[in-house]
N, C-alpha and C positions, 0 to 999 in steps of 0.2 A: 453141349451138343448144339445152341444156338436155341433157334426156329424151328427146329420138326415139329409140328403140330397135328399131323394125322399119317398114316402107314404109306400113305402116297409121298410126303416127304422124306424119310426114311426110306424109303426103297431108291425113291431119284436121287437120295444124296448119297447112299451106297454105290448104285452105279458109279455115279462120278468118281467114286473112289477107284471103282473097278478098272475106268476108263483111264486113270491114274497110274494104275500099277500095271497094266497092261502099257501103257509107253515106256516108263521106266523100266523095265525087263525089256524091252523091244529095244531100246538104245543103250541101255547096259549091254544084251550080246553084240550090239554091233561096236560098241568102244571099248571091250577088252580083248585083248588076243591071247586068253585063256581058257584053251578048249574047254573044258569042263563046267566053265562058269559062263561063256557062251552057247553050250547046250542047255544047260538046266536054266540059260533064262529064257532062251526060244519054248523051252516046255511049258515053263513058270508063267510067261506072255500068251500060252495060249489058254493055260486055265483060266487065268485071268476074263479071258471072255468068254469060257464057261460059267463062274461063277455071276458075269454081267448077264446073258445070257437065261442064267435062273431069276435071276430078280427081276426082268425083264418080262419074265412068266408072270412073277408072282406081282406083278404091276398090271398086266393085260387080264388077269384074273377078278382084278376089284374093276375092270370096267376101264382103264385108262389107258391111253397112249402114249407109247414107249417112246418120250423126248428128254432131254437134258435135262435136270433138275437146273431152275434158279437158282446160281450158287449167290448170288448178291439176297437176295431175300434172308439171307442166313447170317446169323454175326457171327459163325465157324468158319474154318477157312475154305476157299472154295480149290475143287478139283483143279492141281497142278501145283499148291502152295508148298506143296510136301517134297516137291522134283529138286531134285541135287542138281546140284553146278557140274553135268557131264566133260567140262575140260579136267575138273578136280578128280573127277572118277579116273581121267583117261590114265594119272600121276601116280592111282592107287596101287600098291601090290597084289597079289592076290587074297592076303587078309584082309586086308583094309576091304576088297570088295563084300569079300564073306560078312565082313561085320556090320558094312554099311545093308545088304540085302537082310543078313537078322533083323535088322532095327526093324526094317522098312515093313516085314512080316511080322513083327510083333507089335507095330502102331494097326496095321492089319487087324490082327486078333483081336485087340482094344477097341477098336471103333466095332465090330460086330457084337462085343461084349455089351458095351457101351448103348450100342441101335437095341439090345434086347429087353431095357427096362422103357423104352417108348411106345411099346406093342405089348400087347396079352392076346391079340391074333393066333390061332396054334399055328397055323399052318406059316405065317411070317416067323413065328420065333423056329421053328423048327429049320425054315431056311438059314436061318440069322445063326443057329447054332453050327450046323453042318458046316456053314462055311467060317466059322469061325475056327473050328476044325481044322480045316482043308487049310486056312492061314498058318494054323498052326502045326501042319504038319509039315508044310513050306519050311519054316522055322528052324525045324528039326532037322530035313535034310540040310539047309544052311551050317547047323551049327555040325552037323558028322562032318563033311565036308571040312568044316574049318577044324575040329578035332584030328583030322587024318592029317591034317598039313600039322599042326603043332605034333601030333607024334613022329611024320618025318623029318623034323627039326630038332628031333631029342629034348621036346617039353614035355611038361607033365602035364596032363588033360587034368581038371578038376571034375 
């Protein structure tokens, strides 16, 4: 995880993630022309700054100002390292999209997993759990989604 060294760097490196994944859904619905996968990332993009939004509390809470984490101060990678090559997106099928959005929600889930052995805070771990959660439910609608396309293809879902 680098440098987090107190609850205030873990919350500003989470944002940054937030602020992350809320682009990445903002420019994935606009580069496919896949309704369904253009809906659910306008949705996706706006929880996204719900969940920033909550940390953003839970930062103004310990007394600080809601600014950008220094991602150089950290030897992890900093917000935006994670952003796909949007012309490669534009090439994808609609699998490919499903599968690339899974990942991107389950490095999600991971990094909230991961923020939760750097705090013993209740009220941060309980943020930190919920929205790992909420990653993880992301997830799931991704993978029905791709489930429903391999059953109208005559695959077999495992």
């Amino acid at each position: 995880m680098g440098n987090l060294d107190s609850v205030e760097d873990v919350l500003r490196f989470a944002i940054g993630r937030e602020v992350e994944a809320n682009v990445f859904y903002n420019l994935l619905s606009q580069y496919t022309d896949i309704p369904q996968i253009r809906s659910l990332c306008i949705e996706f993009a706006s929880e996204e700054l719900e969940h920033k939004a909550r940390l953003e509390l839970e930062l103004m809470k310990l007394g600080s100002v809601t600014r950008p984490y220094m991602a150089q101060k950290l030897s992890c990678p900093k917000p935006l390292d994670y952003m796909v090559d949007m012309a490669k997106v534009m090439q994808m099928d609609y699998e490919g999209i499903l599968l690339l959005a899974m990942q991107k929600e389950k490095i999600s889930f991971r990094l909230y997993i991961d923020l939760l052995s750097t705090t013993t805070e209740p009220t941060l771990r309980e943020t930190l759990i919920e929205l790992a959660e909420e990653e993880a439910r992301h997830k799931t609608r991704f993978e029905l989604e791709y489930d429903l396309l391999m059953a109208g293809r005559g695959k077999t879902i495992e």
